[in-house]
C-alpha positions in Angstrom: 29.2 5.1 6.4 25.8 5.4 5.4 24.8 7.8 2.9 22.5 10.8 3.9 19.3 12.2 1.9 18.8 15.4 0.7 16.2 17.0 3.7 15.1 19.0 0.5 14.4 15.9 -1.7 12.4 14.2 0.9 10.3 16.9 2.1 9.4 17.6 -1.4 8.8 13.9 -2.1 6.3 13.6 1.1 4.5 16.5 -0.6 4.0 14.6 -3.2 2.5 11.8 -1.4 0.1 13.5 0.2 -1.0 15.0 -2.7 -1.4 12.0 -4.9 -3.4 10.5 -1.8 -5.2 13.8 -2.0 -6.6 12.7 -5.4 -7.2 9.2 -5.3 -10.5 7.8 -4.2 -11.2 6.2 -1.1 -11.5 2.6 -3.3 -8.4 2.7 -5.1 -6.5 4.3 -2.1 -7.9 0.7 -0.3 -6.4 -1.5 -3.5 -2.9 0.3 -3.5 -2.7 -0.6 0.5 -3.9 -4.1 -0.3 -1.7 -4.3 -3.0 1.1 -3.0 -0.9 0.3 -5.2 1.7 0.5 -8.2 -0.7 3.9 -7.1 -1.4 5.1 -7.0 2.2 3.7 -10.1 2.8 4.8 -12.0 -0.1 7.6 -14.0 1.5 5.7 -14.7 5.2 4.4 -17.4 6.7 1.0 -18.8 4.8 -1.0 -17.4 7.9 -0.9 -14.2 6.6 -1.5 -14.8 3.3 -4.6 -16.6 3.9 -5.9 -13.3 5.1 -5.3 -11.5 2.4 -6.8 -14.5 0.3 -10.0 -14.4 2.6 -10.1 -10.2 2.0 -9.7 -10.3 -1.7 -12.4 -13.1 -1.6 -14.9 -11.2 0.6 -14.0 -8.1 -1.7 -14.7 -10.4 -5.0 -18.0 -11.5 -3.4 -19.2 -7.8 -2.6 -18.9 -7.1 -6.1 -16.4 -4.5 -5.8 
């Protein structure tokens, strides 16, 4: 039987969320998606990482 969560808990950890995005600027909101992404990719097919390769490459080149 799966477990439930607490409807409490996770409403007050989406709260949270949105706050912390709230806060963050728009350049390290785009590097903790990329690094995310990174993550979720990690075990895929090498199409996918070379994409993420080419972005953090393009990103490198623009300096930022």
């Amino acid at each position: 039987m799966a477990k439930r969560k607490n409807p409490a808990a996770v409403a007050l950890g989406k709260r949270g969320a949105k706050a912390r995005m709230t806060k963050l600027t728009p350049a390290k909101r785009s590097e903790v998606a990329r690094t995310a992404a990174v993550a979720r990719w990690k075990d895929k097919p090498a199409a996918a990482s070379a994409k993420v390769r080419k972005a953090k490459a393009r990103k490198k080149a623009k300096g930022e």
